[in-house]
N, C-alpha and C positions, 0 to 999 in steps of 0.2 A: 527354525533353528536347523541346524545342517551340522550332523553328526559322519564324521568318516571312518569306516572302521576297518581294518584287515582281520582277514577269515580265513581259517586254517581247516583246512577239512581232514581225516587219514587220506584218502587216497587224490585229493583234489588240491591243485596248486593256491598258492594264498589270490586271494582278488580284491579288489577296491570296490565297494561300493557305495553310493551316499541316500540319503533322505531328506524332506523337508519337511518338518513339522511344526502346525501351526499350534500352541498350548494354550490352554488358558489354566493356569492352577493359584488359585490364592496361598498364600505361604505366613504360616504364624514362626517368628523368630524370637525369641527371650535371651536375653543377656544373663547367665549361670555361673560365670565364673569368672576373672583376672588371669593373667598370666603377664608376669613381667610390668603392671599396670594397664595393659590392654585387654579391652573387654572382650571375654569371648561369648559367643552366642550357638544355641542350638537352633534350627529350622527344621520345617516340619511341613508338608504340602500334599495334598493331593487334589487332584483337577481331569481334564479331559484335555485330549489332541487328536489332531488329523493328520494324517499321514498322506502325503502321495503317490506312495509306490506299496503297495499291501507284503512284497518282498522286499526284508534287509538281512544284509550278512549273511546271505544264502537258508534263509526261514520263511517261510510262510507264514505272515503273522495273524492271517485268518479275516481281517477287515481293516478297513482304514480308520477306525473309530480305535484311540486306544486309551487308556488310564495311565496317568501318571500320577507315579506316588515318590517321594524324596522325602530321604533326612540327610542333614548336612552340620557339619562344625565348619565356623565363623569365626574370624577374630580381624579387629579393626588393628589398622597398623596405625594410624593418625590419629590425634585428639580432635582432627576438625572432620573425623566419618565420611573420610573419601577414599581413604584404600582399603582394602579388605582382601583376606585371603580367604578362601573357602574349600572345603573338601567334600562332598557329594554324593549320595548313592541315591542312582535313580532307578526303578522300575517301570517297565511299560507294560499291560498287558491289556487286552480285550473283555479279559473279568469273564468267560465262556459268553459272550454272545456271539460267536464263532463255535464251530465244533472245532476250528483249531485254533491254537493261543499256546502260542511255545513262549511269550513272552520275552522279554529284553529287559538286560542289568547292564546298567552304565556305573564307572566311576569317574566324576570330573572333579576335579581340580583347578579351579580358578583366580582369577587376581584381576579384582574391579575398581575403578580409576575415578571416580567423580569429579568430573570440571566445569 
């Protein structure tokens, strides 16, 4: 997956950086509520990834090995469970097998298309 993010430093000009991470995270989803007749869902995951580059966004994140943990809200926009809109908060960190692990928080925002 290939995350791009801009970084803001006090005294350092914003920069672009990217990463590639290979994930593996199993994800438990349950259906909790309606809205408007469309079902919405909570998710729930954590798993392990690899990273390529041990630096993103101007941090040292200590190792290539990291955890990924996510909770997200879901709601299907079709009766026939091919759109979906979803909102995301992901964590990355090393869990301390590194002496360093400054960790990473993502928020995505997505829209999945089934064909």
């Amino acid at each position: 997956m290939w995350r791009p993010v801009l970084t803001f430093g006090d005294d350092q000009p914003s920069r672009y950086q990217s990463n590639v991470a290979l994930a593996l995270s199993p994800v438990l989803k349950k259906q909790f509520a309606s809205w408007y007749g469309k079902p919405v869902f909570w998710e729930f995951g954590i798993g392990v990834t690899m990273l390529n580059k041990r630096e993103f966004a101007g941090k040292d994140l200590g190792s290539y090995f990291q955890f990924e943990d996510r909770l997200g809200l879901l709601i299907e926009l079709d009766p026939q469970h091919r759109k979906m809109l979803a909102i995301r908060y992901m964590h990355y960190s090393n869990a301390g097998l590194s002496s360093r692990n400054p960790g990473m928080d993502f928020l995505n925002i997505a829209y999945s298309w089934r064909f």
